[in-house]
C-alpha positions, -999 to 999 in steps of 0.1 A, spaced: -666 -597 170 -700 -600 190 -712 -565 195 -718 -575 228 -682 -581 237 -670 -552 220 -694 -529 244 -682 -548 271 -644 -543 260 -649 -505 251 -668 -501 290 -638 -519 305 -616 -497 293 -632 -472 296 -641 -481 339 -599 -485 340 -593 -451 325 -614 -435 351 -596 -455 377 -566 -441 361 -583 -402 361 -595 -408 397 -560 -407 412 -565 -446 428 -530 -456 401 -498 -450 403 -480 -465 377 -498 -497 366 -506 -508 402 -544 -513 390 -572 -531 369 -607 -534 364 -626 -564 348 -664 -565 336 -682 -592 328 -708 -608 301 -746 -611 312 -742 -647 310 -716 -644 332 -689 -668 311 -666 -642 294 -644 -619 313 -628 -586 298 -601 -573 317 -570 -549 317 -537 -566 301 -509 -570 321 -482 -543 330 -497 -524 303 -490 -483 308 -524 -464 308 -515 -441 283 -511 -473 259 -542 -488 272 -575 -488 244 -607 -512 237 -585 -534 214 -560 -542 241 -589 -553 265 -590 -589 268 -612 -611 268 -610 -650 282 -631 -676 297 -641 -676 335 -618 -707 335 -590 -688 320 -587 -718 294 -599 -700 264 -590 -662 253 -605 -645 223 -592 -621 202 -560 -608 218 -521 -623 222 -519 -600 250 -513 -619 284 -544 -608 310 -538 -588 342 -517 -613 363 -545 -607 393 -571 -624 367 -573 -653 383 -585 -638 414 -616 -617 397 -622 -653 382 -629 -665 416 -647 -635 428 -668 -641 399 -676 -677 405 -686 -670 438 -707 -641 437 -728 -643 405 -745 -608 414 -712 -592 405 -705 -574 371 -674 -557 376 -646 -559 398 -615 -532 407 -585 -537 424 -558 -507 438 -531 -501 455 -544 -467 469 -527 -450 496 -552 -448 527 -568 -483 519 -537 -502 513 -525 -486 544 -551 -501 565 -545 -537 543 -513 -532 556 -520 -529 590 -542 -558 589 -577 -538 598 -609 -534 592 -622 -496 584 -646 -493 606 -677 -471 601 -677 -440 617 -697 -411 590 -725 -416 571 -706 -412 537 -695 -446 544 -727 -460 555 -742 -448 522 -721 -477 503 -706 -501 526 -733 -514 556 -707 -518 585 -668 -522 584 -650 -529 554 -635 -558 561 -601 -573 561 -599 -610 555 -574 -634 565 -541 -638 560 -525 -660 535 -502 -691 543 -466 -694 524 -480 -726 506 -508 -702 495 -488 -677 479 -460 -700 465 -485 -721 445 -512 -700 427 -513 -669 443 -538 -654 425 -559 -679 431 -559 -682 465 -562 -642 468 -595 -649 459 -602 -680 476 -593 -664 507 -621 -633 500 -646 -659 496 -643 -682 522 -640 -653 542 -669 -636 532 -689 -671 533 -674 -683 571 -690 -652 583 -717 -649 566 -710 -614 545 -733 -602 520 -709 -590 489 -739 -564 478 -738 -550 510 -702 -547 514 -691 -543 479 -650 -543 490 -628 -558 509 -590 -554 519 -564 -581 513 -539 -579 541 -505 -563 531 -516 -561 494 -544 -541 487 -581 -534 481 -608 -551 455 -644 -539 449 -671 -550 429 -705 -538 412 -733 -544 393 -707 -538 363 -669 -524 354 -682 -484 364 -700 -497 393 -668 -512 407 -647 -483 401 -670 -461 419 -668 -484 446 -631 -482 449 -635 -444 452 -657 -445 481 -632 -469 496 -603 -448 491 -626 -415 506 -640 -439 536 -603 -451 542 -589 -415 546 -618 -398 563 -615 -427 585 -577 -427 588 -580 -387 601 -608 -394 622 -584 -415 644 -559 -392 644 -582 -366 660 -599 -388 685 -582 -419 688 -616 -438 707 -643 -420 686 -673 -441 687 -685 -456 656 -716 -446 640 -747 -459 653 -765 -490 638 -803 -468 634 -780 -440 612 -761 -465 595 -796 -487 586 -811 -455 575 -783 -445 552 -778 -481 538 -816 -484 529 -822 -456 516 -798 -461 488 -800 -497 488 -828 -526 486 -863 -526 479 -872 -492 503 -844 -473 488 -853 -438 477 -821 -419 472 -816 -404 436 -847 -407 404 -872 -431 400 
């Protein structure tokens, strides 16, 4: 096998195992998918696979059309078609995570938005982390997965949302995905989602009309991590 493909197999495994570690998975209610430079291979978690089972080898790798897999027998996460359109549509993505995680499904399942009230969530997500529409029963009867992903990026396009500058969003009454420049990227990403969606979850229950932070602290956190003035960490 390429080398390439093997790095990229041995990093997607790896990025799943840390979602495992992080405390985001119960169960095997989770994957993470990374993606080739060239952006036409996709390695991601197999399906219903126990983490304790999971290595490299048992990555797998397939086309971004799903028509061709290489190397494995081992059926692909069933939510595989939905990083497939996620990947399609926003070619600055490398990586994609998805979770069932308590505080950010719970606001999936409410059908909101997190809004931004602290600076820790400024510092990854520029505004609310959005919730996009809901599905129709024709939608999820034929090709779910699919449409799960259609529905992210027409909503994300309709309204004009920058995916690098809001690297997540929550599916109502499933769950969250997030994205990055590759596999790690995205897992750290659901992280901070989780984190944002509790802090802001407790936030509400201590002052139910807080205000939401404002726009010249949330600019100045964004920017200074993100974009060509950022400064946060090394050069």
């Amino acid at each position: 096998m390429d080398t390439t493909l093997q790095d990229l197999k041995i990093q997607v495994c790896e990025a799943n195992m840390k979602l495992k570690n992080s405390g985001l998975v119960k169960l095997t209610w989770g994957n993470v998918s990374g993606l080739t430079a060239e952006n036409k291979i996709m390695a991601i978690k197999p399906s219903g696979v126990d983490y304790k089972e999971l290595t490299p080898e048992k990555i797998v790798l397939t086309s971004l059309d799903g028509a061709e897999q290489y190397g494995s027998e081992m059926a692909p996460s069933s939510d595989a078609p939905t990083h497939m359109e996620l990947y399609r549509a926003f070619p600055s993505i490398k990586g994609i995570a998805h979770t069932h995680s308590t505080y950010a499904t719970a606001w999936a399942q409410a059908g909101a938005a997190i809004p931004c009230y602290g600076t820790t969530h400024a510092d990854a997500f520029y505004g609310e982390v959005p919730v996009c529409d809901q599905l129709r029963q024709e939608q999820v009867e034929s090709d779910y997965e699919v449409n799960v992903g259609k529905m992210i990026v027409a909503y994300f396009s309709n309204l004009g949302l920058d995916p690098e500058e809001k690297p997540g969003v929550l599916v109502p009454g499933h769950g969250p995905f997030s994205w990055g420049k590759d596999a790690e990227a995205a897992v750290e990403n659901a992280i901070i989602l989780e984190e944002v969606a509790k802090m802001a979850c407790l936030t509400r229950g201590l002052q139910p009309c807080c205000d939401l932070l404002p726009d010249y602290i949330l600019n100045k956190h964004f920017s200074r991590k993100h974009g060509p003035d950022s400064y946060y960490g090394q050069s």
